[in-house]
N, C-alpha and C positions, 0 to 999 in steps of 0.2 A: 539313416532316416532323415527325409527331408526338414528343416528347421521349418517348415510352410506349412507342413502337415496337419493331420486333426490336433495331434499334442504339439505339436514343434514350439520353440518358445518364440519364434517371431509370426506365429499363427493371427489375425488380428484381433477372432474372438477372445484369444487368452493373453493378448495385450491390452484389449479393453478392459480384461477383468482383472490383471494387476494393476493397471494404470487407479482402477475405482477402491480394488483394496490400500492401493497407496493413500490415494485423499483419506479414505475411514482412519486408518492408523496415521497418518497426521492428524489427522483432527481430530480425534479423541487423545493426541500424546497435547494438544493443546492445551483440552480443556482439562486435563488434568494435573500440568503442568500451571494454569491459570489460579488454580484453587487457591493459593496462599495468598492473593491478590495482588501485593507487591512483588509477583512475579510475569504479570501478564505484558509487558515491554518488554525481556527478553523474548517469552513463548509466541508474543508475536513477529518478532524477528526470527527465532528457532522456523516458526512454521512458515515464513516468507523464504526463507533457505533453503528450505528439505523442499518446498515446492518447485521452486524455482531450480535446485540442481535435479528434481526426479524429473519433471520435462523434459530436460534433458539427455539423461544417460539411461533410464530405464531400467535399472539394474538392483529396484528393493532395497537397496541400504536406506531406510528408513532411518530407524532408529539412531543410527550413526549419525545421517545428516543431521540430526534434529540434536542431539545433545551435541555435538561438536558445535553449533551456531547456538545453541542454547549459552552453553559455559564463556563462550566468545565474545559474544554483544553482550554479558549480563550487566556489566559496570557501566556502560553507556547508557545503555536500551532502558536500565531502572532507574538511571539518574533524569531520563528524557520521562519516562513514564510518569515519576512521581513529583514533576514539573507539568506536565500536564493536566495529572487528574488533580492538584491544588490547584490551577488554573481553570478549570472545567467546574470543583465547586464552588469556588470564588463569584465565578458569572453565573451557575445557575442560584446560587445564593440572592445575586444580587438582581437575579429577576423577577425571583420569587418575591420578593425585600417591594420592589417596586410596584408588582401587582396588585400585592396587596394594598399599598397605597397609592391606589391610580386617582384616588382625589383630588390630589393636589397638581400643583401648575404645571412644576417641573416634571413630575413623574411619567409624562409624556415622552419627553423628551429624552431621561434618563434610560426608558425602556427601550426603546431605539437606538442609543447608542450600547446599551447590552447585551440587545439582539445583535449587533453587528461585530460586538467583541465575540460573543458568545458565536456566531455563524464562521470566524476569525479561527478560534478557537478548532472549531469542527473540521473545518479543512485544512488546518496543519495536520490534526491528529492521522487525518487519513493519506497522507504519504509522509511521517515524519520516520518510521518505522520500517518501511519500503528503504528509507534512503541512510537508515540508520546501517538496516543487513549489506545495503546494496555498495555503499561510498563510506572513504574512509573521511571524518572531518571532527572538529568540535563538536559539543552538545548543542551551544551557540548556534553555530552556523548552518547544524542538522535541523534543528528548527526554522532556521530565517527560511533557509533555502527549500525545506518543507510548504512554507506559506507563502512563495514565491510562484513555486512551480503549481502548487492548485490554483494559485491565480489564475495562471498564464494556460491553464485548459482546464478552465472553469468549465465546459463542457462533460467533459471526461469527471468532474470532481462533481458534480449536478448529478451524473446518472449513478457516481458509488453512494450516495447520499440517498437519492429516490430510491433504489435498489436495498441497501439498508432498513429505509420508511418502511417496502413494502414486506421485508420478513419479516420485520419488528411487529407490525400490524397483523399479519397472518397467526405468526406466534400469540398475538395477542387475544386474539379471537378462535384458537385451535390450543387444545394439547396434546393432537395426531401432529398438528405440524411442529410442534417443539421437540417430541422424541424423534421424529425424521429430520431435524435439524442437529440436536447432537448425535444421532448416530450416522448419519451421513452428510446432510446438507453444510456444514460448518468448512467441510474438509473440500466438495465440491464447489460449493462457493470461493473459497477461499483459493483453491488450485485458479479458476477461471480470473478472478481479481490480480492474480501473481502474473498471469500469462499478460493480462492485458497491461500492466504498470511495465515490466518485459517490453511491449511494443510501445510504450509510449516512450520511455527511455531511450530505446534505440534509434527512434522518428524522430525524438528530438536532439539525438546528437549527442546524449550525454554519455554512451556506451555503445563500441563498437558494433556494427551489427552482426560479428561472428564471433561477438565474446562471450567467452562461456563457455565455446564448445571444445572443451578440456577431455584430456586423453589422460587414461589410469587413472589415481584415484586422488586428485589433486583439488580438494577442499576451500583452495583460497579462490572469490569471486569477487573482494572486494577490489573496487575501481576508482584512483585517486581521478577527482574531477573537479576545473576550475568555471563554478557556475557562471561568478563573473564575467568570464572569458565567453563564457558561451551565450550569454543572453548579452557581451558587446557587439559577438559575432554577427548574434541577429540584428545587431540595431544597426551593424555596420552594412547586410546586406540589403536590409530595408533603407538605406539613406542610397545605396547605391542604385538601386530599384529606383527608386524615385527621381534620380537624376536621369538616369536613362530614359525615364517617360518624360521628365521636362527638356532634355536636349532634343526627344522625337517629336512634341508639341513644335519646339523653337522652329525645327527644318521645316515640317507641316505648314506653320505661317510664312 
């Protein structure tokens, strides 16, 4: 019997329908792996993993990926994680702190630089975890280089944020869309967000563009990377760029 056929398992209707039972059972081993709270920086590495290698292979081992990258990153992922969330209520403390005393001269001033720790804050959080599953490095340098790289496609880092805004707000105003977010939207989102951090990585050099695509059942995907090296790279080929236009102006005159 043909593997194409009405059942065949490379039929495309019933690769679309384990591909969508994939994201459900990730995303519900998430959010139940989330509950104890000072576990959600693993679970969010676990579920950037089982994402990231099911795109891949196709082949159901859910369960597997997700607790092998679970137990893996949990020493890092919750030493980052609960650096973060006392960094997260620190700033929102201290905006709160200042709202309410917006009377005063400085409080202007103070709210502004809060906002900007606190927006500081928000865009490490959303690739520090990505590069936690993804690269092997310090806790240290998992963050710097976190806050780096959403700098540097502040674009890409704008639309996971507006993105964010608009489920938060949907949920806010629906409790049709909160049970279609944990029983499936959490796990569909979060597949789509995997893919794309996937091509930003690769675009910008920091991971081979055919890595990954591992043969048998070969579990390790982390990828030792020198960021330094790679954002000299760019300043090197931007300084060369630049000369080439000013020696074409020179001939020109």
């Amino acid at each position: 019997m043909s593997n194409f056929g009405t059942f065949g398992e490379n039929n495309p209707v019933w690769k679309a329908i384990n591909r969508f039972a994939d994201m459900m059972v990730t995303g519900l081993l998430f959010l139940v792996t989330c509950l104890p709270i000072v576990t959600i920086g693993a679970s969010l590495c676990a579920f950037y993993y089982t994402a990231m290698d099911s795109l891949r292979k196709e082949d159901g081992y859910i369960f597997k990926r997700y607790f092998v990258s679970f137990g893996k990153n949990f020493k890092k992922a919750t030493g980052i994680w609960l650096i973060m969330l006392a960094l997260g209520i620190i700033f929102g403390v201290d905006i709160v702190f200042w709202l309410m005393n917006s009377g005063t001269s400085i409080s202007v001033v103070m709210l502004i630089v809060s906002g900007l720790l606190t927006f500081a804050w928000l865009i490490t959080v959303l690739y520090v975890f990505p590069l936690q599953t993804r690269f092997e490095n310090t806790i240290r340098k998992t963050i710097q280089n976190a806050f780096l790289i959403a700098l540097s496609h502040l674009p890409f880092t704008i639309a996971i944020i507006l993105l964010f805004a608009l489920l938060g707000f949907l949920c806010y105003v629906s409790w049709f869309v909160v049970c279609v977010m944990i029983l499936f939207g959490n796990g569909v989102v979060g597949y789509l967000l995997v893919y794309n951090f996937e091509r930003l990585f690769k675009k910008s050099g920091y991971i081979d563009e055919d890595d990954g695509k591992i043969k048998n059942d070969d579990y390790e995907f982390n990828v030792d990377v020198d960021f330094d090296e790679v954002y000299g790279r760019e300043a090197e080929e931007n300084g060369q760029e630049a000369r080439a236009e000013a020696d074409a102006d020179v001939k020109e005159d």
